[in-house]
PDB file of N, CA, C and O in Angstrom:
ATOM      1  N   UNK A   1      13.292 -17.081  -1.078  1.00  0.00           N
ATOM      2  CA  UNK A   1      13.191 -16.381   0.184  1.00  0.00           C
ATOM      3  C   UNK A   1      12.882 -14.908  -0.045  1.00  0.00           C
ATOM      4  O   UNK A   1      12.055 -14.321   0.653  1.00  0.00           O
ATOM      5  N   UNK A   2      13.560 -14.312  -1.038  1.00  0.00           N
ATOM      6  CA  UNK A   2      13.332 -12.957  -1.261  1.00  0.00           C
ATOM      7  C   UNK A   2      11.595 -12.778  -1.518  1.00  0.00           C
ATOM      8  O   UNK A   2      10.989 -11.891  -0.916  1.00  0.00           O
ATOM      9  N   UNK A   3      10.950 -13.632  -2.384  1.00  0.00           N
ATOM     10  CA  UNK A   3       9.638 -13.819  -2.642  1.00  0.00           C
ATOM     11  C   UNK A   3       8.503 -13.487  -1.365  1.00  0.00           C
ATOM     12  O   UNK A   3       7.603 -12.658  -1.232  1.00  0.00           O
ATOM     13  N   UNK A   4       9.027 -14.544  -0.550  1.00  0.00           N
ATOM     14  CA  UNK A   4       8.260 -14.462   1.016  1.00  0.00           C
ATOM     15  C   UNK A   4       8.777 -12.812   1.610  1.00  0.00           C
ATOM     16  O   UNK A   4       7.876 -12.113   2.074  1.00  0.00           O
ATOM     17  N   UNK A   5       9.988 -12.321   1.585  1.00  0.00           N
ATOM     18  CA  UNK A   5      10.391 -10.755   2.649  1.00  0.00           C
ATOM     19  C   UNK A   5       8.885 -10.512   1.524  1.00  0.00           C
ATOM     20  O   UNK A   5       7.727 -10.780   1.844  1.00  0.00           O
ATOM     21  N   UNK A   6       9.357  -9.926   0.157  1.00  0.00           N
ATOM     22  CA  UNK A   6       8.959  -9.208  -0.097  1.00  0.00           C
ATOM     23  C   UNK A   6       7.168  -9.383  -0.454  1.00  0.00           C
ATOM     24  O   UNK A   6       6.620  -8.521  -1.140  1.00  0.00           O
ATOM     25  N   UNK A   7       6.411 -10.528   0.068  1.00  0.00           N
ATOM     26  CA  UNK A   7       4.713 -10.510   0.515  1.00  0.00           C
ATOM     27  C   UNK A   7       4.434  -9.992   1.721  1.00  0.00           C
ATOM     28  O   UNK A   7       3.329  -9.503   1.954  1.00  0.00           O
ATOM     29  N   UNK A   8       5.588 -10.052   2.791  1.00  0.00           N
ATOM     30  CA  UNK A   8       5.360  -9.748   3.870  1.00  0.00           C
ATOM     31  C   UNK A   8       5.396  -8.051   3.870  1.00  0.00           C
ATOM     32  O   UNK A   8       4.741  -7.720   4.858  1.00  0.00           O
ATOM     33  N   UNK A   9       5.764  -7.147   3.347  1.00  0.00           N
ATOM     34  CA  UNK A   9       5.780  -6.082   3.468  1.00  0.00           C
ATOM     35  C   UNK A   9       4.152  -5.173   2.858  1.00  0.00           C
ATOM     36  O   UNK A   9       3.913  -3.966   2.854  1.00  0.00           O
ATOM     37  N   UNK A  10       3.376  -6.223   2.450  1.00  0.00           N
ATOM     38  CA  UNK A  10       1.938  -5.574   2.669  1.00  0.00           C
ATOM     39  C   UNK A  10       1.483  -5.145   3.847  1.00  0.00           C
ATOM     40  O   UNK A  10       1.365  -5.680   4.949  1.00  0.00           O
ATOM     41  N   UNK A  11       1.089  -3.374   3.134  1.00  0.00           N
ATOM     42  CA  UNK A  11       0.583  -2.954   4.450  1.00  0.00           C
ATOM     43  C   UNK A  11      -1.157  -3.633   4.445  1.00  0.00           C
ATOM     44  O   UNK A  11      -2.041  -3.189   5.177  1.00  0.00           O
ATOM     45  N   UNK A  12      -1.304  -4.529   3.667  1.00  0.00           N
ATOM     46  CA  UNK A  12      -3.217  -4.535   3.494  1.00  0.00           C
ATOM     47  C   UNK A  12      -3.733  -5.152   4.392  1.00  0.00           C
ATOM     48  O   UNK A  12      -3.545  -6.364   4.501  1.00  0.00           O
ATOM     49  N   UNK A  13      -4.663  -4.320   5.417  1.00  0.00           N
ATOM     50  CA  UNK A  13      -5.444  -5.089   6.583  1.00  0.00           C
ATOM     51  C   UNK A  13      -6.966  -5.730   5.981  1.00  0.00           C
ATOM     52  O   UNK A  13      -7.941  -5.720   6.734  1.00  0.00           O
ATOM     53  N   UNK A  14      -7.027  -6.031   5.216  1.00  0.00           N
ATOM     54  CA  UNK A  14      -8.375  -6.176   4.574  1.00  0.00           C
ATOM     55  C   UNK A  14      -9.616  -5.613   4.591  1.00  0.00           C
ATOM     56  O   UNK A  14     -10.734  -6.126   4.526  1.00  0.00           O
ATOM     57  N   UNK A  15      -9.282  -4.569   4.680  1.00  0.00           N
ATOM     58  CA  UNK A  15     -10.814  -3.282   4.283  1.00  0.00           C
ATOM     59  C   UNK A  15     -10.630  -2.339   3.312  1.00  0.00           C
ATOM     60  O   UNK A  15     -10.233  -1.177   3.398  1.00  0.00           O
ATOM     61  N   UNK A  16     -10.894  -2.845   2.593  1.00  0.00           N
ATOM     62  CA  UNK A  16     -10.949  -2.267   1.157  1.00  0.00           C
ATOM     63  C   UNK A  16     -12.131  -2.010   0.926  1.00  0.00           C
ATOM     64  O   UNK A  16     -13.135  -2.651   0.615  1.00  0.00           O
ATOM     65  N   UNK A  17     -11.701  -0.304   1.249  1.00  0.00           N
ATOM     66  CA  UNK A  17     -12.951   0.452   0.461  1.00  0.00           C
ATOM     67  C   UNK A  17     -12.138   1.876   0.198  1.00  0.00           C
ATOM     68  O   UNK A  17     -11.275   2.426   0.882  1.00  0.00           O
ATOM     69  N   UNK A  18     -12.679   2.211  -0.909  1.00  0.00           N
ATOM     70  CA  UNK A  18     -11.953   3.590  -1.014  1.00  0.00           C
ATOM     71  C   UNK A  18     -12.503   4.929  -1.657  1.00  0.00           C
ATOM     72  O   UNK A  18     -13.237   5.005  -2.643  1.00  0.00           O
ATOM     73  N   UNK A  19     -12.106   5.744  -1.060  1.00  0.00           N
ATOM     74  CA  UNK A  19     -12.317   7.496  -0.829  1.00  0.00           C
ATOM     75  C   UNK A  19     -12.706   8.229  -1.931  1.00  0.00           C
ATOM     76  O   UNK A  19     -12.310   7.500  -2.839  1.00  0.00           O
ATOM     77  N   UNK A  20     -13.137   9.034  -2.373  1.00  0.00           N
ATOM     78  CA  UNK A  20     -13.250  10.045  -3.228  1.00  0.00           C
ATOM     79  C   UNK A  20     -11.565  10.148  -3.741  1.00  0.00           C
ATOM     80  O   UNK A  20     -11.491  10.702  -4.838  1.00  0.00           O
ATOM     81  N   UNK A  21     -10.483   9.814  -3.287  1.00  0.00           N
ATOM     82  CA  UNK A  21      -9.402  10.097  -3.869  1.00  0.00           C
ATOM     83  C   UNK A  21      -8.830   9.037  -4.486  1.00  0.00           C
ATOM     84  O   UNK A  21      -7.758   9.301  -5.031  1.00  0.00           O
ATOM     85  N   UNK A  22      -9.220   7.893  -4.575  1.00  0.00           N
ATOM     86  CA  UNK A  22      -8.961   6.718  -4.980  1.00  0.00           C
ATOM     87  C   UNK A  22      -7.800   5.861  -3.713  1.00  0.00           C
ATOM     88  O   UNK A  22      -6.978   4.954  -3.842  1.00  0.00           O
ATOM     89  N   UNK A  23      -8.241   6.664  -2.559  1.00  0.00           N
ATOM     90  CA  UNK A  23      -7.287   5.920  -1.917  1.00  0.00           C
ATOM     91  C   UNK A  23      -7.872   4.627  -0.830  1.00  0.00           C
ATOM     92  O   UNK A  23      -9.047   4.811  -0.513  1.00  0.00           O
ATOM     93  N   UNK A  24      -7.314   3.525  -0.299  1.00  0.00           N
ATOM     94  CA  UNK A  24      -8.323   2.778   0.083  1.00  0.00           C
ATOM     95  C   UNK A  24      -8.196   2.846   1.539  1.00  0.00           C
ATOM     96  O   UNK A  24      -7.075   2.888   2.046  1.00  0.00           O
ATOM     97  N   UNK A  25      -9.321   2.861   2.290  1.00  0.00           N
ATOM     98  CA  UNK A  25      -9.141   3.373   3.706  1.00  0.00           C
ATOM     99  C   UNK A  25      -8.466   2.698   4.746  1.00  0.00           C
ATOM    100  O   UNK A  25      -8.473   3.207   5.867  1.00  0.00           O
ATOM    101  N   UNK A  26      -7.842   1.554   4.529  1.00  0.00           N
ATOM    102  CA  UNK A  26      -7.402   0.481   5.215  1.00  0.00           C
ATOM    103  C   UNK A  26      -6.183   0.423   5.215  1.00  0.00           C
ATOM    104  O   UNK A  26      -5.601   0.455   6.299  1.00  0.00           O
ATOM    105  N   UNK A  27      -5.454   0.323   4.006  1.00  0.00           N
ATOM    106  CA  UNK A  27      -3.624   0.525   4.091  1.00  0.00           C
ATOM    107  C   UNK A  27      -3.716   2.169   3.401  1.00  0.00           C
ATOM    108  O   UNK A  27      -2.905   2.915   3.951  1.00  0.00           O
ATOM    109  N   UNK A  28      -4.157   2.526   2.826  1.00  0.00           N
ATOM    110  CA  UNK A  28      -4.173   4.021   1.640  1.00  0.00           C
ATOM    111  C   UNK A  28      -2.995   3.963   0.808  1.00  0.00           C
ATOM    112  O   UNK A  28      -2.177   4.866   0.637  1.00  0.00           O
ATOM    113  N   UNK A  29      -2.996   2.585   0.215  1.00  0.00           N
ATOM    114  CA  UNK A  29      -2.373   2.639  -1.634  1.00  0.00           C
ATOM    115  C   UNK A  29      -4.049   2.667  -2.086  1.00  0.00           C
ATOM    116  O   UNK A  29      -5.187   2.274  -1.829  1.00  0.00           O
ATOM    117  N   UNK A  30      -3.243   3.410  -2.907  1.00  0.00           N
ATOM    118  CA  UNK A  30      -4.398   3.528  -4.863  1.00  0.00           C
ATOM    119  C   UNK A  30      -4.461   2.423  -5.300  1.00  0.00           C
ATOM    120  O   UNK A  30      -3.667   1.581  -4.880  1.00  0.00           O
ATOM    121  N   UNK A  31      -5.482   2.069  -6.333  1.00  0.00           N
ATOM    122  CA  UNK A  31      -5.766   0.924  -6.757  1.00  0.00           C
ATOM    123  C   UNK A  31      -4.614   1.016  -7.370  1.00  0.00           C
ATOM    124  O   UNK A  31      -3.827   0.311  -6.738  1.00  0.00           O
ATOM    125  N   UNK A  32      -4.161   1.440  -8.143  1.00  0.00           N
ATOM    126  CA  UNK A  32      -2.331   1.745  -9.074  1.00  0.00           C
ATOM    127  C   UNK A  32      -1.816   0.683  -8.324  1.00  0.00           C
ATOM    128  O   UNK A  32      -1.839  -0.523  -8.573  1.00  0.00           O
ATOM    129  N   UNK A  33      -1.253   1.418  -7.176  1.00  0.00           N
ATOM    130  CA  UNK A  33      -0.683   0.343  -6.158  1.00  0.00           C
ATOM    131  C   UNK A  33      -0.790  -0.499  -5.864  1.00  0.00           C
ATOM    132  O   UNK A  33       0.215  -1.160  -5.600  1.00  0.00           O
ATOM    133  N   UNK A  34      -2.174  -1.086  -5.700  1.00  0.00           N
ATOM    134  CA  UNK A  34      -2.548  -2.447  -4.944  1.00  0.00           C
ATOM    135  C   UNK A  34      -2.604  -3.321  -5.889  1.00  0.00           C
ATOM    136  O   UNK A  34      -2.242  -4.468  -5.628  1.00  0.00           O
ATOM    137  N   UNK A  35      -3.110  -2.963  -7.324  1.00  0.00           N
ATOM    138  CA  UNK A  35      -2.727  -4.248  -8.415  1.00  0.00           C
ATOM    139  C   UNK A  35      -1.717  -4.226  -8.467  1.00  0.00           C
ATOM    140  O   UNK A  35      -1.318  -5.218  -7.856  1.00  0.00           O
ATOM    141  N   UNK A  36      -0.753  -3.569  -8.918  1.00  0.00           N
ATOM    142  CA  UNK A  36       0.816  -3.564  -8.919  1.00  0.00           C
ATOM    143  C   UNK A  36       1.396  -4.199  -8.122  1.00  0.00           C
ATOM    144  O   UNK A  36       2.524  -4.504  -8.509  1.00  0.00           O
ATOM    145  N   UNK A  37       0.994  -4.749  -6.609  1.00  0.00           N
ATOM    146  CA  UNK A  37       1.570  -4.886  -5.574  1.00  0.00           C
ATOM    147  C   UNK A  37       3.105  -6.243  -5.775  1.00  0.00           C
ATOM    148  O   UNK A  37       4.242  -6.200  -5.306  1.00  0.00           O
ATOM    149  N   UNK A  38       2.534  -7.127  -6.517  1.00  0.00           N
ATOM    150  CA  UNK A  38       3.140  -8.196  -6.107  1.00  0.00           C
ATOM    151  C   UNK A  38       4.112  -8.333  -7.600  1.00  0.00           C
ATOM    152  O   UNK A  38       4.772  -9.271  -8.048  1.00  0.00           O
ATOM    153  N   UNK A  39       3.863  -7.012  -8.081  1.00  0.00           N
ATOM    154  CA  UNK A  39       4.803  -6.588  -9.528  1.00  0.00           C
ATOM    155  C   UNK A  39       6.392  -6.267  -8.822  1.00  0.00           C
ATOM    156  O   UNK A  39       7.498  -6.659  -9.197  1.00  0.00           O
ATOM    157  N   UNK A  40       5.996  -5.381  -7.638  1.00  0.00           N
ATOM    158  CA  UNK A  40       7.121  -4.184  -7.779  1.00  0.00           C
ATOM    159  C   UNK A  40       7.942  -5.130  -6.684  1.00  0.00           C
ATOM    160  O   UNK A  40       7.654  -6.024  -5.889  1.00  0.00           O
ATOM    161  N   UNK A  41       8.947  -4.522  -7.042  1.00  0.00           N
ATOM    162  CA  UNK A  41      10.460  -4.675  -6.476  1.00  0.00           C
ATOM    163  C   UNK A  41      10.301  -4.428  -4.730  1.00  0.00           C
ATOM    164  O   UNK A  41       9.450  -3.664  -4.275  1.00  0.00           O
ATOM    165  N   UNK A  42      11.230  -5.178  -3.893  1.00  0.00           N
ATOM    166  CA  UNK A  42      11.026  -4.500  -2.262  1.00  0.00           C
ATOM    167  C   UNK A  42      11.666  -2.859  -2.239  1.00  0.00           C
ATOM    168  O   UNK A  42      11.750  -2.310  -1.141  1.00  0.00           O
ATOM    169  N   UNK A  43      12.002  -2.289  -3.190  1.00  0.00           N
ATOM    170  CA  UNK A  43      12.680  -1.110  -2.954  1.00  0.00           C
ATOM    171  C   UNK A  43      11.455  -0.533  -3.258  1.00  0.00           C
ATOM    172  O   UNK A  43      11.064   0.329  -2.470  1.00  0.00           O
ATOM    173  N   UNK A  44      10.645  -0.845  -4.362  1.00  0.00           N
ATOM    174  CA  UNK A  44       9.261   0.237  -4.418  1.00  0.00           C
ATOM    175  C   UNK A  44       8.213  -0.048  -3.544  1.00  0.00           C
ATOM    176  O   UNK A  44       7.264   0.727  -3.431  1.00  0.00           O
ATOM    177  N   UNK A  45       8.303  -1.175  -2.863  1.00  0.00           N
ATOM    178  CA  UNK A  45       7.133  -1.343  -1.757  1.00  0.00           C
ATOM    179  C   UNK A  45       7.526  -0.505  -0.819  1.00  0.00           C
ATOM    180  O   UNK A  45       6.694   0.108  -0.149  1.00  0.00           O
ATOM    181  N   UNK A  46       8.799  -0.364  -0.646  1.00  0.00           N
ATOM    182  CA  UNK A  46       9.494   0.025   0.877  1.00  0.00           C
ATOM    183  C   UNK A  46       9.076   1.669   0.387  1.00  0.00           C
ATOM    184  O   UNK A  46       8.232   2.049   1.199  1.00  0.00           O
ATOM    185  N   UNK A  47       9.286   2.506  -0.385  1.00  0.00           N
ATOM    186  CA  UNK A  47       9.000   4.008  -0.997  1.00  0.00           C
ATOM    187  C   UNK A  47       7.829   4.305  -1.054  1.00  0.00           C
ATOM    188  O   UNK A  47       7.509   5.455  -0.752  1.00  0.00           O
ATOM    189  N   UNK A  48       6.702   3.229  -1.514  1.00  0.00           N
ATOM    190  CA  UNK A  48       5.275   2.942  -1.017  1.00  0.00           C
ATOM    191  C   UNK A  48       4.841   3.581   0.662  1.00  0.00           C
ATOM    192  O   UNK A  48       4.342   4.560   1.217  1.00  0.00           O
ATOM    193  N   UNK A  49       5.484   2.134   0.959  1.00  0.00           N
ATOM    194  CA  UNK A  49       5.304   2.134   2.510  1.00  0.00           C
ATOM    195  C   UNK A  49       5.356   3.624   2.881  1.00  0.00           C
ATOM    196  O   UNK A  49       4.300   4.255   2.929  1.00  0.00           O
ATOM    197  N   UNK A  50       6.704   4.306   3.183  1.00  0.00           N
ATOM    198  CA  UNK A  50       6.889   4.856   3.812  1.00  0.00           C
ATOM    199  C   UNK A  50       6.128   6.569   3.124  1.00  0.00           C
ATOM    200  O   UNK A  50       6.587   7.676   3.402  1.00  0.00           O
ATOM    201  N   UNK A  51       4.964   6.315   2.256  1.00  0.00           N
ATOM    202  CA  UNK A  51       4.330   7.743   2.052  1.00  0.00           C
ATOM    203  C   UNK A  51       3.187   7.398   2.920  1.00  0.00           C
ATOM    204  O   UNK A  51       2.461   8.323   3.284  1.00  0.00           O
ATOM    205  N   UNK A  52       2.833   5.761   3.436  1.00  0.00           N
ATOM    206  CA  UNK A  52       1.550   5.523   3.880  1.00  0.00           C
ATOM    207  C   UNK A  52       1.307   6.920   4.797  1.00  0.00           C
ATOM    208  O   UNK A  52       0.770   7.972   4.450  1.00  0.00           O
ATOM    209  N   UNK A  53       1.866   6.567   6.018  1.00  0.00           N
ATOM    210  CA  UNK A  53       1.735   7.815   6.826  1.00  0.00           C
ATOM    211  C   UNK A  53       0.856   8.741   6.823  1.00  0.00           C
ATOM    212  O   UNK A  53      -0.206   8.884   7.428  1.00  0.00           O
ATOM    213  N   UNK A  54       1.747   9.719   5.630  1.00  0.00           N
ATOM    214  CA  UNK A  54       1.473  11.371   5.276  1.00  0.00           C
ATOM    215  C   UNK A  54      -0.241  10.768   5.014  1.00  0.00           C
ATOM    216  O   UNK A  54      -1.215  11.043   5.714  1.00  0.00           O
ATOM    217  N   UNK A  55      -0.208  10.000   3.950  1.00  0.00           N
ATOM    218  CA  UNK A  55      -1.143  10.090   4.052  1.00  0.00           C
ATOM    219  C   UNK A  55      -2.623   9.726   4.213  1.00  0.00           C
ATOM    220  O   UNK A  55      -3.610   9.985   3.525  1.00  0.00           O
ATOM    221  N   UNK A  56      -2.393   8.818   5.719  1.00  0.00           N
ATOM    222  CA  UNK A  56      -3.396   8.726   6.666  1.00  0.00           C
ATOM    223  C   UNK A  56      -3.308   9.780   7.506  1.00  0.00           C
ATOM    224  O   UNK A  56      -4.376  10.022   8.069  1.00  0.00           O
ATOM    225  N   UNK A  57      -2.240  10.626   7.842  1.00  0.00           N
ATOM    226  CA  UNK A  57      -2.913  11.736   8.556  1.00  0.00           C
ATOM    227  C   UNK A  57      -3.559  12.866   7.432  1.00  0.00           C
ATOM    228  O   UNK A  57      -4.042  13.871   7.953  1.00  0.00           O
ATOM    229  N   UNK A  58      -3.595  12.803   6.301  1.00  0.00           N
ATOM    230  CA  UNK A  58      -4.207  13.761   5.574  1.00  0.00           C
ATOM    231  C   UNK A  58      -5.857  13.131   6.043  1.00  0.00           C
ATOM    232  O   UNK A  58      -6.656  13.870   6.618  1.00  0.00           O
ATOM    233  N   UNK A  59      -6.097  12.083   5.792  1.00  0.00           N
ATOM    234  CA  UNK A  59      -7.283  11.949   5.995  1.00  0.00           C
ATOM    235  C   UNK A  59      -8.351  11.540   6.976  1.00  0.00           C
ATOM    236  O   UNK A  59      -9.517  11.162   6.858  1.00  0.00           O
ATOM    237  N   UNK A  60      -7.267  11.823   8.320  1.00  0.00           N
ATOM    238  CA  UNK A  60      -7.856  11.947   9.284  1.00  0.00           C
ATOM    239  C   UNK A  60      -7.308  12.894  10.028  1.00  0.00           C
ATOM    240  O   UNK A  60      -7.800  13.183  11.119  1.00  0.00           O
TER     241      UNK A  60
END
């Protein structure tokens, strides 16, 4: 069960393309991140998550 919380906490809408900063315009993890994804723990998705934000308003 923990397996399933923690797939569900992808922010990835499927548009993957990404920026001069390596960030991808659709959720904005780094490729770092997005291979990593199904590595990390729900405590590092959740610390993930919550920089999404900052920075989608940086880039818009």
């Amino acid at each position: 069960m923990e397996e399933e919380q923690s797939n569900d906490l992808s922010p990835c809408i499927g548009v993957c393309q990404y920026n001069e900063e390596e960030l991808c315009s659709g959720c904005f993890r780094n490729s770092t991140e997005i291979s990593q994804w199904f590595d990390m723990t729900i405590e590092e998705k959740k610390k993930i998550i919550s920089l999404l934000p900052s920075r989608m308003e940086e880039l818009f």
